[in-house]
FITORLO-224619 format. One record per residue (C-alpha): residue number from 1; chain; residue in three letters; x, y, z. Coordinates in steps of 0.02 Angstrom, whole numbers, m for minus. Example, Ala and Ser with C-alpha at 12.3 -4.5 7.8 and 13.67 -1.06 7.14 Angstrom:
BEGIN
<node i="1" ch="A" aa="ALA" x="615" y="m225" z="390"/>
<node i="2" ch="A" aa="SER" x="684" y="m53" z="357"/>
END
This chain:
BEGIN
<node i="1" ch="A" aa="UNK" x="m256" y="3442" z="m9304"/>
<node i="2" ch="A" aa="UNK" x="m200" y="3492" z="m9467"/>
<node i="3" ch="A" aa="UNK" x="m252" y="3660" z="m9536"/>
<node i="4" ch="A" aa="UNK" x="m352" y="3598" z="m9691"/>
<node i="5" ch="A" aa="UNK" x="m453" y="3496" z="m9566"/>
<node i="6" ch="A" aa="UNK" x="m488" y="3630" z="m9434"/>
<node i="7" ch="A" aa="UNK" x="m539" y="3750" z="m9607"/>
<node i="8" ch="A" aa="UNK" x="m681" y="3630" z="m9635"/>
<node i="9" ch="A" aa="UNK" x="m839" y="3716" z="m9549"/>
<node i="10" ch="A" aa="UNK" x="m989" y="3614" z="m9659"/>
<node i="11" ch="A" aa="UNK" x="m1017" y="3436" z="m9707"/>
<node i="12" ch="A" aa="UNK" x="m1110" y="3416" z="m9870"/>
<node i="13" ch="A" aa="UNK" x="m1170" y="3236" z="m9884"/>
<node i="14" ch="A" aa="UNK" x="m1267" y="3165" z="m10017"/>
<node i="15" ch="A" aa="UNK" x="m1397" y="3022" z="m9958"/>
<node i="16" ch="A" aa="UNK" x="m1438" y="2888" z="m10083"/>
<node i="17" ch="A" aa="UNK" x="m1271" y="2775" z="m10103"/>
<node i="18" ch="A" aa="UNK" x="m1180" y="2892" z="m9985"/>
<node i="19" ch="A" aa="UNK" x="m1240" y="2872" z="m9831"/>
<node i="20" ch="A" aa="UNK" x="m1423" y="2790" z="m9865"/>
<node i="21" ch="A" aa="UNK" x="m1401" y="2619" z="m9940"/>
<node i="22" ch="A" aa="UNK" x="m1516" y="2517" z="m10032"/>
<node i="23" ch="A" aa="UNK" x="m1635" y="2465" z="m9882"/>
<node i="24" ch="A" aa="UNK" x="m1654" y="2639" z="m9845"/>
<node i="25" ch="A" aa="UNK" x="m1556" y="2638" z="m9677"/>
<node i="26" ch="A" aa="UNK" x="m1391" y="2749" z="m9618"/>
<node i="27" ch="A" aa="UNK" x="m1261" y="2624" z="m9534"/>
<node i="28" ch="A" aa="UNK" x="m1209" y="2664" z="m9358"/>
<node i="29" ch="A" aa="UNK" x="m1055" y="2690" z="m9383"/>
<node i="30" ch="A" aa="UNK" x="m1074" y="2839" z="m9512"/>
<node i="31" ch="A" aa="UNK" x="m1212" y="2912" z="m9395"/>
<node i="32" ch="A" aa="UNK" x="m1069" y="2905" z="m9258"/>
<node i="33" ch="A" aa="UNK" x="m958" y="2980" z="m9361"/>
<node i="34" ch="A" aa="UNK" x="m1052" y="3118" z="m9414"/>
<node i="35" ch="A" aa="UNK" x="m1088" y="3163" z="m9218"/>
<node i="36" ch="A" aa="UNK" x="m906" y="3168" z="m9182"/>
<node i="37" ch="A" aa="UNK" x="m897" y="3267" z="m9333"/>
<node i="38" ch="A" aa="UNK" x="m1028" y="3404" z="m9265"/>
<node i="39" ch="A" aa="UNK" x="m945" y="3386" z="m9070"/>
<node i="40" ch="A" aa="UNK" x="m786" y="3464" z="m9156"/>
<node i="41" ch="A" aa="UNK" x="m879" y="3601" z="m9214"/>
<node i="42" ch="A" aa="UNK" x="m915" y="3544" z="m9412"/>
<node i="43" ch="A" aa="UNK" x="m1090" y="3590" z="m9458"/>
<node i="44" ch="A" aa="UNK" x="m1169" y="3467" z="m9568"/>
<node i="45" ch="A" aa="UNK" x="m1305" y="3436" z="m9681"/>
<node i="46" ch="A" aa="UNK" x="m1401" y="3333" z="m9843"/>
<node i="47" ch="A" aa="UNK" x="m1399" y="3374" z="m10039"/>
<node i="48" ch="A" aa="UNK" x="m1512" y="3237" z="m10125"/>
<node i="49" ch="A" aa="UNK" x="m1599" y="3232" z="m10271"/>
<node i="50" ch="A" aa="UNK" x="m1754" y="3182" z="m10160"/>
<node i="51" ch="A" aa="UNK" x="m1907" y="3277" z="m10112"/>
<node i="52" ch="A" aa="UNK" x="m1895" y="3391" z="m9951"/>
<node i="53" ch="A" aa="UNK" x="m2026" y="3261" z="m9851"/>
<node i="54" ch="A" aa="UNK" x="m1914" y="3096" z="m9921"/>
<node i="55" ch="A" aa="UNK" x="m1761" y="3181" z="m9880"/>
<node i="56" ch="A" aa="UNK" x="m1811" y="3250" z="m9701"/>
<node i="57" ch="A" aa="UNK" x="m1806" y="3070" z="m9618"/>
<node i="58" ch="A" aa="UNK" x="m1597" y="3043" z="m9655"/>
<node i="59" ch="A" aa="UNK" x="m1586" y="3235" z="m9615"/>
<node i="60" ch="A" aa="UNK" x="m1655" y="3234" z="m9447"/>
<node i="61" ch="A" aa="UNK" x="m1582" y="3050" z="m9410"/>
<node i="62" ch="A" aa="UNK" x="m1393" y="3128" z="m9421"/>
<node i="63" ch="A" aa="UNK" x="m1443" y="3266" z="m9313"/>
<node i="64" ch="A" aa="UNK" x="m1443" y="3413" z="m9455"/>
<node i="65" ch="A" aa="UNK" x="m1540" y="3575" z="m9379"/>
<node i="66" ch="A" aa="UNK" x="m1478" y="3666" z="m9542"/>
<node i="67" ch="A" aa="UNK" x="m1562" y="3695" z="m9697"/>
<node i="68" ch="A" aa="UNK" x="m1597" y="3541" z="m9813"/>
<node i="69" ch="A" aa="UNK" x="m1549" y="3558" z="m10006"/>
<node i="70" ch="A" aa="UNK" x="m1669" y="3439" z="m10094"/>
<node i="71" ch="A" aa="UNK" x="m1722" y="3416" z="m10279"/>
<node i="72" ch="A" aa="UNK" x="m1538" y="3418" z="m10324"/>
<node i="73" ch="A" aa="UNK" x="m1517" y="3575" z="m10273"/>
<node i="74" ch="A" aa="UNK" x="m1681" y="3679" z="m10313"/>
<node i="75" ch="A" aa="UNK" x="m1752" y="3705" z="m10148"/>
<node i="76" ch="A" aa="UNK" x="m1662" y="3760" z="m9990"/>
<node i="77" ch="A" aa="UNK" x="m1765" y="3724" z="m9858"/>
<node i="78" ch="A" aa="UNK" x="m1763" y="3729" z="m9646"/>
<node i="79" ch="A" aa="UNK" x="m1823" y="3553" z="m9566"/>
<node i="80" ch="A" aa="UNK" x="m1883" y="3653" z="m9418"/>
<node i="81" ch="A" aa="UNK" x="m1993" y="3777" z="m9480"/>
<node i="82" ch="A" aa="UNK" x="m2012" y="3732" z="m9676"/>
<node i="83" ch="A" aa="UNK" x="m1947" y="3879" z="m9711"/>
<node i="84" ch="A" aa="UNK" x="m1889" y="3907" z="m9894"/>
<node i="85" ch="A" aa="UNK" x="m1733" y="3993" z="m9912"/>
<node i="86" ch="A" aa="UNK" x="m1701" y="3977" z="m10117"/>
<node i="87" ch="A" aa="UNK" x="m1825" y="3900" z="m10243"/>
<node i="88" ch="A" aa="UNK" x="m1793" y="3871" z="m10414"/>
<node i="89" ch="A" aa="UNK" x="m1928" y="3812" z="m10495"/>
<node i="90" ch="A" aa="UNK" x="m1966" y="3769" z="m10689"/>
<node i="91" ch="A" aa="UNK" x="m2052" y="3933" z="m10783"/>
<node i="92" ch="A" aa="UNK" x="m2221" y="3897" z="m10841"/>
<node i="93" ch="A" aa="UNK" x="m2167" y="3874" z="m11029"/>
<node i="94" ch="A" aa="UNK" x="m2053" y="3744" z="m10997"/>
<node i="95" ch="A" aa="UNK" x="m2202" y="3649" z="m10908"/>
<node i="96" ch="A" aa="UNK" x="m2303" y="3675" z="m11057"/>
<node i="97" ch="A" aa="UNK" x="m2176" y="3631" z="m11198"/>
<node i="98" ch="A" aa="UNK" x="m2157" y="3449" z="m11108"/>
<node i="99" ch="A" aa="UNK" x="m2347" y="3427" z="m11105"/>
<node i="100" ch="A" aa="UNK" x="m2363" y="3478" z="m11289"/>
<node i="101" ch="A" aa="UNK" x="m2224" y="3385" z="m11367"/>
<node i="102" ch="A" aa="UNK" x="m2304" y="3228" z="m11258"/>
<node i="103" ch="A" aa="UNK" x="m2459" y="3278" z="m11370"/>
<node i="104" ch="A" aa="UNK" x="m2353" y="3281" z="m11512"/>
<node i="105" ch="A" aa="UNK" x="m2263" y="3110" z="m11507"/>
<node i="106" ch="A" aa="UNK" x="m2337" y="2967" z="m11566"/>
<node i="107" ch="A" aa="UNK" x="m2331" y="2826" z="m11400"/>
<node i="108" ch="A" aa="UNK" x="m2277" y="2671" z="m11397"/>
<node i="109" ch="A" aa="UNK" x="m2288" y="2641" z="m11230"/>
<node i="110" ch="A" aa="UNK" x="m2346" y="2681" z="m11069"/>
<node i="111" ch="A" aa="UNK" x="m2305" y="2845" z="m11026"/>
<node i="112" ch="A" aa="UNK" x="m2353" y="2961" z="m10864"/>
<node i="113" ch="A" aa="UNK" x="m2307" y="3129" z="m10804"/>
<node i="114" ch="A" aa="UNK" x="m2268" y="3190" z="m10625"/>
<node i="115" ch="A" aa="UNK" x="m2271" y="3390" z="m10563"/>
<node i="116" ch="A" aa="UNK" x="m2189" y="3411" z="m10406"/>
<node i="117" ch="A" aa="UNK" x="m2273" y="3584" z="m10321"/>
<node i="118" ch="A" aa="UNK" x="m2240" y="3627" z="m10138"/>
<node i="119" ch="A" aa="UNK" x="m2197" y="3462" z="m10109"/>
<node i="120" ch="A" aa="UNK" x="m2336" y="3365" z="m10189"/>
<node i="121" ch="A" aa="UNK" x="m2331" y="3246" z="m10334"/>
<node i="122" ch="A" aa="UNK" x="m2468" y="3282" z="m10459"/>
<node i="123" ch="A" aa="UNK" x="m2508" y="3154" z="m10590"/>
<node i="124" ch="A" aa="UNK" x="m2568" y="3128" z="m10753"/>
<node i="125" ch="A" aa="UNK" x="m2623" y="2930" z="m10740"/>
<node i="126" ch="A" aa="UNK" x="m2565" y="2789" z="m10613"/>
<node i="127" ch="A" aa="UNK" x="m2521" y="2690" z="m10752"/>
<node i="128" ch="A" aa="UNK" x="m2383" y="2532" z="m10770"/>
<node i="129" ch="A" aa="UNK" x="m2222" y="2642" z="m10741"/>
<node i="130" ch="A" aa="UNK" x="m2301" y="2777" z="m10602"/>
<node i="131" ch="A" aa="UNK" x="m2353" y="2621" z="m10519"/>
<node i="132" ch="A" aa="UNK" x="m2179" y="2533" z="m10534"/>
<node i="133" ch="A" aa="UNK" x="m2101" y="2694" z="m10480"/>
<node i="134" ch="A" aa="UNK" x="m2208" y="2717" z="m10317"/>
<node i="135" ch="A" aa="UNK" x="m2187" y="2535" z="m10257"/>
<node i="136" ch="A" aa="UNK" x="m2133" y="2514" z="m10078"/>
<node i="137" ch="A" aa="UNK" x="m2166" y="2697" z="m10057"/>
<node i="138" ch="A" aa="UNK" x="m2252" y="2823" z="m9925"/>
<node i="139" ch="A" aa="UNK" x="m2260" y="2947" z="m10058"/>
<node i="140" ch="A" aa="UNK" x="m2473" y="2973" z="m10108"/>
<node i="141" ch="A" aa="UNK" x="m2456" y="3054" z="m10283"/>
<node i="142" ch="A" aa="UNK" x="m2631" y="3150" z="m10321"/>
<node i="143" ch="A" aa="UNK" x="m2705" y="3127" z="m10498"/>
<node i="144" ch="A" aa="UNK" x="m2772" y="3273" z="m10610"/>
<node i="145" ch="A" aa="UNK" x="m2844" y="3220" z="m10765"/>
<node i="146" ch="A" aa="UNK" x="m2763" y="3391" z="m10855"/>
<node i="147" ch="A" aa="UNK" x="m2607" y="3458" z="m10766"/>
<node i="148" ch="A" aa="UNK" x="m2590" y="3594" z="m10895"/>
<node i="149" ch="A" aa="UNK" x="m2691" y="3674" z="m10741"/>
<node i="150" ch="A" aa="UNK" x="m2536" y="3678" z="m10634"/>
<node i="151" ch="A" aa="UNK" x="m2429" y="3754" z="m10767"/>
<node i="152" ch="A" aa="UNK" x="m2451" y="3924" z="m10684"/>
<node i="153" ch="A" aa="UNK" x="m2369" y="3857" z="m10512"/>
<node i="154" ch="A" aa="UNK" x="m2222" y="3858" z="m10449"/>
<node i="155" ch="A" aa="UNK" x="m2184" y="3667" z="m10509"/>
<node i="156" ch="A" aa="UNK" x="m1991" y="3620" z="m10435"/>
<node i="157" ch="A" aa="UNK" x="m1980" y="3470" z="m10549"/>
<node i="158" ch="A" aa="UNK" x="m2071" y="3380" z="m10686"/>
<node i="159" ch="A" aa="UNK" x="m2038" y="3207" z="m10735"/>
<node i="160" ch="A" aa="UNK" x="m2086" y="3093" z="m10876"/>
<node i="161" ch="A" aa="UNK" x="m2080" y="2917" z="m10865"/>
<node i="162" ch="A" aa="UNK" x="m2110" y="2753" z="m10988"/>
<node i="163" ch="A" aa="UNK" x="m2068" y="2578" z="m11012"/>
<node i="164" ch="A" aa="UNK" x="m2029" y="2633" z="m11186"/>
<node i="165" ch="A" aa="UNK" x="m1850" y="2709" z="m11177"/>
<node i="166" ch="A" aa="UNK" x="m1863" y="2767" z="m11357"/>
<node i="167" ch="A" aa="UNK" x="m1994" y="2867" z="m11318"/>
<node i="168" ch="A" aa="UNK" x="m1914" y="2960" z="m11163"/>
<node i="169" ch="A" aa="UNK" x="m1753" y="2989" z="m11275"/>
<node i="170" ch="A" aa="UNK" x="m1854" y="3060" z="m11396"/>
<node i="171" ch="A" aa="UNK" x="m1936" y="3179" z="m11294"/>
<node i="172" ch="A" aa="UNK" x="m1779" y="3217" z="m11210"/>
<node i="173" ch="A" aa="UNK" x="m1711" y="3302" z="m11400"/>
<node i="174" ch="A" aa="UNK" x="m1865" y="3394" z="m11408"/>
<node i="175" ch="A" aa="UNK" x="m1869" y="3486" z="m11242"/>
<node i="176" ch="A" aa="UNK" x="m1662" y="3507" z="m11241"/>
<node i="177" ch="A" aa="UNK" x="m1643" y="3690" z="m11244"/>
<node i="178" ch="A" aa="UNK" x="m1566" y="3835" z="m11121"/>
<node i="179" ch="A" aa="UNK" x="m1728" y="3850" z="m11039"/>
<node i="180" ch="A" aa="UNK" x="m1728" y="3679" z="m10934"/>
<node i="181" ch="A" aa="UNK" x="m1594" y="3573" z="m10857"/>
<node i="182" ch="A" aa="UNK" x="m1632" y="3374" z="m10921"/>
<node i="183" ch="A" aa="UNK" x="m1588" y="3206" z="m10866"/>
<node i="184" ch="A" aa="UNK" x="m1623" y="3050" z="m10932"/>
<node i="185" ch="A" aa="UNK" x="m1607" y="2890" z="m10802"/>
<node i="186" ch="A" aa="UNK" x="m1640" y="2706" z="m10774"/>
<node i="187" ch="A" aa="UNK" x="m1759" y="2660" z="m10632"/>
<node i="188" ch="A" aa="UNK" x="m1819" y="2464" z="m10619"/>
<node i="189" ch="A" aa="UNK" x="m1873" y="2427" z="m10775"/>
<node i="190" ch="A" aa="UNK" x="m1937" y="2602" z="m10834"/>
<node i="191" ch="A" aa="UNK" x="m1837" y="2745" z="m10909"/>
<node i="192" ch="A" aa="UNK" x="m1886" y="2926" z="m10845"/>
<node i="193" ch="A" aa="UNK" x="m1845" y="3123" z="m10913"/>
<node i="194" ch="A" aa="UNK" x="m1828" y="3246" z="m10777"/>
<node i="195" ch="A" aa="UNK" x="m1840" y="3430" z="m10791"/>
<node i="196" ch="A" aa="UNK" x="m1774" y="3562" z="m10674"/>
<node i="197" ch="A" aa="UNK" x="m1726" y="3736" z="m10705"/>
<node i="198" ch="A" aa="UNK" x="m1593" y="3769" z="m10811"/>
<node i="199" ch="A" aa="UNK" x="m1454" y="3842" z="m10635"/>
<node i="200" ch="A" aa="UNK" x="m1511" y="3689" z="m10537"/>
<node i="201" ch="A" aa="UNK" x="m1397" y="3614" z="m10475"/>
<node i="202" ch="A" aa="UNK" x="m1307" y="3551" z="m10310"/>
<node i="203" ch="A" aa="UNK" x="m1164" y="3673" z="m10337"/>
<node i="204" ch="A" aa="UNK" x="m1268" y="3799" z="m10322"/>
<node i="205" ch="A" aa="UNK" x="m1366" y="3763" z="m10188"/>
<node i="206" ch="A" aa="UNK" x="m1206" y="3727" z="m10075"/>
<node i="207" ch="A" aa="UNK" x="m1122" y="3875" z="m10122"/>
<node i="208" ch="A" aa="UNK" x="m1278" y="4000" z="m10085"/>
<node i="209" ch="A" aa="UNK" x="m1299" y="3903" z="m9897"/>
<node i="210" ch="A" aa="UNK" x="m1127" y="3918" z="m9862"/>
<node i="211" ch="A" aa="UNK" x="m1100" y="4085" z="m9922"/>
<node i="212" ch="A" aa="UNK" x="m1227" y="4185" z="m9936"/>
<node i="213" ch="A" aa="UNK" x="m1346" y="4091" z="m9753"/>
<node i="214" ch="A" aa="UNK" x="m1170" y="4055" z="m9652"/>
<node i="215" ch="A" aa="UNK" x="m1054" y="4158" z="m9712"/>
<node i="216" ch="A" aa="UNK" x="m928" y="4042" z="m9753"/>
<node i="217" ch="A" aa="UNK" x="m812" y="4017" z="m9932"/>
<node i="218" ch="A" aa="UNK" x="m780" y="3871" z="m10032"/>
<node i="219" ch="A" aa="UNK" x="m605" y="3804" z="m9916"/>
<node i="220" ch="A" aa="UNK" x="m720" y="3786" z="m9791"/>
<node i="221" ch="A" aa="UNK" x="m833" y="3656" z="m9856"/>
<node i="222" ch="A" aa="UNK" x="m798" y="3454" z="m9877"/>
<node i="223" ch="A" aa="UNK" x="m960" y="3374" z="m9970"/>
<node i="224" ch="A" aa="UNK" x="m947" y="3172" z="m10006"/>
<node i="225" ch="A" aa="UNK" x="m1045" y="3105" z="m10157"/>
<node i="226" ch="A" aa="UNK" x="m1067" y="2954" z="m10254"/>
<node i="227" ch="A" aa="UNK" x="m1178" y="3006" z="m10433"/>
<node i="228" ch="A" aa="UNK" x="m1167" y="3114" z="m10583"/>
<node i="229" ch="A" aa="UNK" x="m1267" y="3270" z="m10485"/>
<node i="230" ch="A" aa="UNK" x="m1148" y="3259" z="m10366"/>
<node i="231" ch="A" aa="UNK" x="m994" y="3312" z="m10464"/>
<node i="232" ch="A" aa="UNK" x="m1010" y="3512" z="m10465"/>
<node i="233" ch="A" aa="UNK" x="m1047" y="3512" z="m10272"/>
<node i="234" ch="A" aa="UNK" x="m867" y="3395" z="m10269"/>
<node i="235" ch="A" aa="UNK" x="m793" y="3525" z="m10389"/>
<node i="236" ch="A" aa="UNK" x="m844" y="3679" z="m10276"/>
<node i="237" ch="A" aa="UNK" x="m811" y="3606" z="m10103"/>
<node i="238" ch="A" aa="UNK" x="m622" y="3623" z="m10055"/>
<node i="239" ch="A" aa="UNK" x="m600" y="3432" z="m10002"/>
<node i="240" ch="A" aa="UNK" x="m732" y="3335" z="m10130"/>
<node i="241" ch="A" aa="UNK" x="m749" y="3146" z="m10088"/>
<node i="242" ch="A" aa="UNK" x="m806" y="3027" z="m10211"/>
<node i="243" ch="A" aa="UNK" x="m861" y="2857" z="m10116"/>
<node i="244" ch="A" aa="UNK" x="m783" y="2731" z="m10182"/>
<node i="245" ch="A" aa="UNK" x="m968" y="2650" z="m10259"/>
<node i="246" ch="A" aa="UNK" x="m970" y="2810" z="m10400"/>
<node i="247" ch="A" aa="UNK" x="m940" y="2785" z="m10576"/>
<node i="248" ch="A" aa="UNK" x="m766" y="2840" z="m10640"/>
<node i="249" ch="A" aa="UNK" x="m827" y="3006" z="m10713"/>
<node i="250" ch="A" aa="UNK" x="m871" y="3060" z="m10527"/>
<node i="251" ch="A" aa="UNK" x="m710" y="2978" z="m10443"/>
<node i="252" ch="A" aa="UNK" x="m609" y="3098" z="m10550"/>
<node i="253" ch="A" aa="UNK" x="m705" y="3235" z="m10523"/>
<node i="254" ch="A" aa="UNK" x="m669" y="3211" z="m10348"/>
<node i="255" ch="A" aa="UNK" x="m504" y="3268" z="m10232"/>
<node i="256" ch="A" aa="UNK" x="m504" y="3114" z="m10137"/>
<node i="257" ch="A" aa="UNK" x="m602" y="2948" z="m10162"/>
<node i="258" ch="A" aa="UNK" x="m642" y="2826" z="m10006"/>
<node i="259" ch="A" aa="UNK" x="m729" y="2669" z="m9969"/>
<node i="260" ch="A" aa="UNK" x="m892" y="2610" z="m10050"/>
<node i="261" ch="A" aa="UNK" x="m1063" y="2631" z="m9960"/>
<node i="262" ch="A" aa="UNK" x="m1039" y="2450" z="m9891"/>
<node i="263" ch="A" aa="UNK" x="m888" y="2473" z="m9810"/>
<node i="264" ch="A" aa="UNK" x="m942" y="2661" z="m9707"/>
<node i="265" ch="A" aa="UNK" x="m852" y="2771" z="m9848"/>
<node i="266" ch="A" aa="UNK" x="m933" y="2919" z="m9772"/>
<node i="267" ch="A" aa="UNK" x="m850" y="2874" z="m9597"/>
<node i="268" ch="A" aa="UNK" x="m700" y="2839" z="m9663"/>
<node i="269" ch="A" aa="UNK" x="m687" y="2992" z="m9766"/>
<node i="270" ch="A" aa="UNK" x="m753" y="3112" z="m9588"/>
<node i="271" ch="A" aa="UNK" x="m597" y="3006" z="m9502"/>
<node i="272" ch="A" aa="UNK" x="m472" y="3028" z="m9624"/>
<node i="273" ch="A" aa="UNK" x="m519" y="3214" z="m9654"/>
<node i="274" ch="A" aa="UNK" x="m594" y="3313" z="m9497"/>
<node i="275" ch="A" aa="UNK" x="m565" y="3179" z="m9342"/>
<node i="276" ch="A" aa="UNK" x="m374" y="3113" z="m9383"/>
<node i="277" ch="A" aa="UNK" x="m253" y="3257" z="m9293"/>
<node i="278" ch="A" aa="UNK" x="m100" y="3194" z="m9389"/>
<node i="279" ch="A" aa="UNK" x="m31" y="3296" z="m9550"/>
<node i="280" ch="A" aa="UNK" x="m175" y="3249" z="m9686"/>
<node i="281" ch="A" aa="UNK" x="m89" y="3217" z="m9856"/>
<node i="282" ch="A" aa="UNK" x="m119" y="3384" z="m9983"/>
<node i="283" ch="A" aa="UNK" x="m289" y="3341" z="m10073"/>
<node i="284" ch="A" aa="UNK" x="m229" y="3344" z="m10233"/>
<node i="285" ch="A" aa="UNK" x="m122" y="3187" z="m10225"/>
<node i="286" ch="A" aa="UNK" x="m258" y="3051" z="m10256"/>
<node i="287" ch="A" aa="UNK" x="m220" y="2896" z="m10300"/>
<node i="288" ch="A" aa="UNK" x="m324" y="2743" z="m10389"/>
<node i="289" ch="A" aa="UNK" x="m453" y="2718" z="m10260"/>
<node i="290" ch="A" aa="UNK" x="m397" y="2526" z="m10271"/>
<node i="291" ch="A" aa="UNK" x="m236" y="2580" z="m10228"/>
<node i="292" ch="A" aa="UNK" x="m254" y="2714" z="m10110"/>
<node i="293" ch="A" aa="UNK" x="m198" y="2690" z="m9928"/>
<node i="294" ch="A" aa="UNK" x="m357" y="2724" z="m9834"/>
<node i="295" ch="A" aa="UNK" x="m293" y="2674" z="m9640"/>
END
């Protein structure tokens, strides 16, 4: 085995487009090679954007006992116990600044706002987009007809959503400052704001487990990603995999990019990288992922 490959002690692996696809199922042949992957002595686990209780299912169904990084990095968190090892959440001001600017602009459309506190999802009205956002799943947000009473808790994430775009974009200048972290996305047919902490982020998250709970260093860690979030956990790690489903920004952000979702780009990457025991190419010699000889 080569000695970049017996370096690697941790597996970082995103879920959504990595290795959950779009029916919300992890194929067999990535769960298999993940196993092999822990049988020679490579401890892996999840970074998602996703809530601890959505993410635990795809964490416990690859066999992770370590600690779960969820909410793009602001929570650290053992599937065992529930343990919390790192939280990061939003400071109370932040929480209220979104709430009063959403006083302050003049709607258009629909428009509803999520807390997420210890793992709950508080909400301001199941409206159009809440409801559009919660079809097909086993999430049971709770309604409170003034969350300016939760401002005081520790709230992990808040999120604005509309079927107005104009409106989210809008809000998004007003809150932009150093105090938050902000992201506008597409979901369906609504557009949604979300607001973490401003040193949130999956970089982070991965470098405080591995260091600072394991006791490991940056060569020692391969993480495989496929979005935007994913790019500083790819920049930290000392093999970062792009799959070969991520937008361009991400693929060259990455030291090595492998097949899409659809064709096991997670397995492939796990062979290529921590199963193969011939010489592994150095990982700074990418190629064009159309190009690249993946065998």
């Amino acid at each position: 085995m080569s000695e970049m490959a017996t370096a690697i002690r941790l597996l970082v692996l995103d879920l959504d487009g990595t290795i959950v696809d779009e029916s919300n199922r992890i194929r067999d042949s990535v769960t298999n090679a993940i196993q092999s992957a822990q049988r020679r002595g490579v401890a892996v686990t999840t970074a998602t954007g996703r809530r601890y209780q959505s993410s635990l299912p795809a964490h416990e169904a690859i066999g992770s006992t370590l600690p779960l990084i969820c909410y793009e990095g602001a929570q650290i968190r053992e599937p065992n116990t529930g343990f919390v090892h790192r939280h990061w959440p939003l400071e109370p001001r932040v929480t209220t600044q979104i709430l009063d600017q959403m006083e302050n602009l003049s709607l258009s459309g629909r428009v509803s706002v999520h807390f997420y506190v210890q793992d709950n999802v508080y909400v301001s009205h199941l409206d159009g987009p809440s409801l559009e956002y919660f079809a097909g799943s086993t999430v049971e947000p709770i309604v409170v007809s003034d969350l300016r009473q939760l401002v005081n808790r520790a709230t992990t994430k808040v999120m604005v959503l509309s079927d107005d775009a104009e409106v989210i974009e809008r809000l998004s200048s007003q809150v932009k400052n150093s105090h938050s972290r902000t992201q506008v996305k597409q979901y369906k047919s609504i557009t949604l704001l979300e607001a973490f902490h401003p040193a949130v982020n999956k970089r982070l998250a991965v470098s405080y487990l591995a260091e600072e709970i394991m006791g490991l260093r940056p060569e020692n860690v391969m993480a495989v990603g496929d979005d935007f979030t994913d790019i500083e956990m790819l920049q930290y790690a000392e093999i970062g995999v792009a799959m070969g489903n991520a937008p361009a920004t991400v693929k060259a952000s990455a030291d090595w990019v492998t097949t899409s979702i659809e064709k096991d780009g997670v397995a492939t990457a796990i062979e290529r990288w921590i199963l193969d025991d011939l010489a592994k190419p150095q990982k700074d010699s990418v190629a064009d992922p159309q190009l690249r000889d993946l065998s």
